[in-house]
C-alpha positions as semicolon CSV with decimal commas, in nm:
position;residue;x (nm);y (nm);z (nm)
1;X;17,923;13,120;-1,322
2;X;17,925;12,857;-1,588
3;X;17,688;12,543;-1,440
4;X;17,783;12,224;-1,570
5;X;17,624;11,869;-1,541
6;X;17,905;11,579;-1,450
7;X;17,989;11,304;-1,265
8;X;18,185;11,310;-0,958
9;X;18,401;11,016;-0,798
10;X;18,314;10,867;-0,465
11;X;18,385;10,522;-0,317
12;X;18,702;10,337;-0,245
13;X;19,029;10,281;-0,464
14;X;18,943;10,027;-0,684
15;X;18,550;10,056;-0,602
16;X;18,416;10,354;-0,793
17;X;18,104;10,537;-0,740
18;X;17,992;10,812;-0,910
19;X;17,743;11,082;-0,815
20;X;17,601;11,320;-1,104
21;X;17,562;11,662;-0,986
22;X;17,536;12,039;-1,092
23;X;17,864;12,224;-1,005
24;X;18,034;12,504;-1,143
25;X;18,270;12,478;-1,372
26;X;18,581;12,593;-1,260
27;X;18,484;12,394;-0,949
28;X;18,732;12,042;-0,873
29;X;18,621;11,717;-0,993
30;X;18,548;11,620;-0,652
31;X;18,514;11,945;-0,502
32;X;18,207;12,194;-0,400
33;X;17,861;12,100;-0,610
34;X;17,547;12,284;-0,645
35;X;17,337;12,000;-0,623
36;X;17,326;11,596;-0,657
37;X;17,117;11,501;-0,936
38;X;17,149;11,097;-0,915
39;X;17,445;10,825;-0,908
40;X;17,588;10,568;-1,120
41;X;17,731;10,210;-0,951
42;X;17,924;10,021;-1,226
43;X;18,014;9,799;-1,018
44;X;17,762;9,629;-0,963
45;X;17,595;9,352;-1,222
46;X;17,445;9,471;-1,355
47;X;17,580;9,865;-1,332
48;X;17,278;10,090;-1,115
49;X;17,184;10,374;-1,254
50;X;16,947;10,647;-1,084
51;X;16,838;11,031;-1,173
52;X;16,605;11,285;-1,076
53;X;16,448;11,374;-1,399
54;X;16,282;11,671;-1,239
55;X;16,634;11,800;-1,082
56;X;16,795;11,776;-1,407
57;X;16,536;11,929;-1,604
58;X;16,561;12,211;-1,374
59;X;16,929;12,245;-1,415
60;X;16,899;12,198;-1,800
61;X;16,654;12,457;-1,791
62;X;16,848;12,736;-1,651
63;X;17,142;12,672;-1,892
64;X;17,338;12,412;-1,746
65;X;17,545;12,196;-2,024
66;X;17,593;11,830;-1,935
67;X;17,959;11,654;-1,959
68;X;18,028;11,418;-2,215
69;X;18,013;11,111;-1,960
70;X;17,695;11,267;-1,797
71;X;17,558;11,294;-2,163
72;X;17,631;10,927;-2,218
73;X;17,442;10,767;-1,895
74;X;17,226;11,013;-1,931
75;X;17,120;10,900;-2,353
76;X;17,130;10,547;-2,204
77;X;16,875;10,643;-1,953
78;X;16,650;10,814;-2,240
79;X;16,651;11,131;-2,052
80;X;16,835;11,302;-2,310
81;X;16,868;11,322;-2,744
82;X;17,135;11,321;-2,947
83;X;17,115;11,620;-3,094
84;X;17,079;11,804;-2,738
85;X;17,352;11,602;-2,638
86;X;17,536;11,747;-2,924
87;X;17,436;12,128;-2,835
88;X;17,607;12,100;-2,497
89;X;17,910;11,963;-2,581
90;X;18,120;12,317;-2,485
């Protein structure tokens, strides 16, 4: 079982909400998860964004590679480098 780092859609139509969390990856966008490792709110001003560093080091730890949108919030954050960012890309 492949674990991958992503983003999963919650919220209304219209109103996006995301929550980042392990999941496998064969597993539906919005489907069964492993484990929620933060969210992102774009919507509001401006956009929210909060992880558990310790959750996701966990998950990196054991092998986990992060989605390119996870990878982005996740550089903004400073929680990850751009060349590990570049390692995971699968």
């Amino acid at each position: 079982m492949a674990v991958r780092i992503r983003l999963a859609r919650m919220g209304a139509k219209k109103k996006p909400f995301y929550r980042l969390v392990a999941a496998d990856s064969e597993a539906p966008r919005d489907g069964k998860f492993l484990d929620i490792l933060g969210y992102y709110d774009p919507m509001k001003d401006p956009a929210v964004i909060k992880f558990h560093q310790d959750k996701i080091s966990y998950w990196m730890g054991k092998g986990a590679l992060v989605s390119e949108s996870a990878g982005a919030l996740l550089k903004k954050e400073g929680m990850m480098t751009s060349d590990s960012a570049s390692s995971s890309a699968g």
